[in-house]
C-alpha positions in Angstrom: 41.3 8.5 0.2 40.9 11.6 -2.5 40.2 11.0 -5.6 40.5 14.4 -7.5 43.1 15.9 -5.6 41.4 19.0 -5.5 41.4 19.6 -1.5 44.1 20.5 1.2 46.8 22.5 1.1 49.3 20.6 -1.7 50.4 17.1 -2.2 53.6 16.1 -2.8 55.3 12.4 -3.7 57.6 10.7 -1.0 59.7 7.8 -2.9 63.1 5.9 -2.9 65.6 5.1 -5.3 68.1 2.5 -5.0 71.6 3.7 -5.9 73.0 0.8 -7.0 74.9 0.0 -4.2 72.2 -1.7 -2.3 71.2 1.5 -0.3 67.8 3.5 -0.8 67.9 6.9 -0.6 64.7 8.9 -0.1 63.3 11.4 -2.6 60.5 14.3 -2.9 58.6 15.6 -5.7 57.6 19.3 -5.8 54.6 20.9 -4.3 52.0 20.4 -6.3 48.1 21.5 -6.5 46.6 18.1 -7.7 47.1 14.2 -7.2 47.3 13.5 -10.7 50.3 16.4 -11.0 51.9 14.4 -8.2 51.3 11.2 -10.1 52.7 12.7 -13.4 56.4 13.5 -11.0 56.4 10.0 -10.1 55.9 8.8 -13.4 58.7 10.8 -14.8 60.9 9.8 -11.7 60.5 5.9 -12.5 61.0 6.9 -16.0 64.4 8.4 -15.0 65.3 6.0 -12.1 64.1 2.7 -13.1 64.4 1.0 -9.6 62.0 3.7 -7.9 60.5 2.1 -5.0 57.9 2.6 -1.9 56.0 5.9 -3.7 53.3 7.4 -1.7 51.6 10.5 -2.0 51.6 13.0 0.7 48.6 15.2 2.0 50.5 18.3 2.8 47.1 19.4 4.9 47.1 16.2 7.0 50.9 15.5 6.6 49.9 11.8 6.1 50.1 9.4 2.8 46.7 9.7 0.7 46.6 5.9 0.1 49.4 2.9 1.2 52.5 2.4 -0.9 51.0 -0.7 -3.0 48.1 1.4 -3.9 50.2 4.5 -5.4 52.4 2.2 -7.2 49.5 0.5 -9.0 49.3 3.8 -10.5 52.8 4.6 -11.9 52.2 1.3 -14.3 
């Protein structure tokens, strides 16, 4: 797991939102140079869409999630 966010090539937050209607519909962040950017996107999303769901945050280097879902949601709040 990285903790600083200051390797690889980018990161970038997967999530989904339910619309309301029952369905989830799958979201990005921008590219971003840092974890704690990432985490500051997702934190804005939930802001914005108060039933975000399943965040993770993807190494753009290894094309695989930094930490499981649970873990990345702790840190929203």
């Amino acid at each position: 797991m990285l903790s600083d966010g200051n390797e690889g090539s980018g990161f970038c937050g997967a999530y989904g939102v339910d619309d309301n209607e029952g369905a989830v519909t799958q979201q990005m962040t921008p590219v971003r140079q840092t974890v704690a950017e990432v985490v500051a996107d997702l934190r804005e999303a939930r802001r914005g869409k108060r039933k975000l769901q399943l965040a993770q945050i993807i190494d753009l280097e290894r094309l695989e999630p930094i930490e499981p879902a649970p873990a990345t949601m702790a840190r929203l709040g």
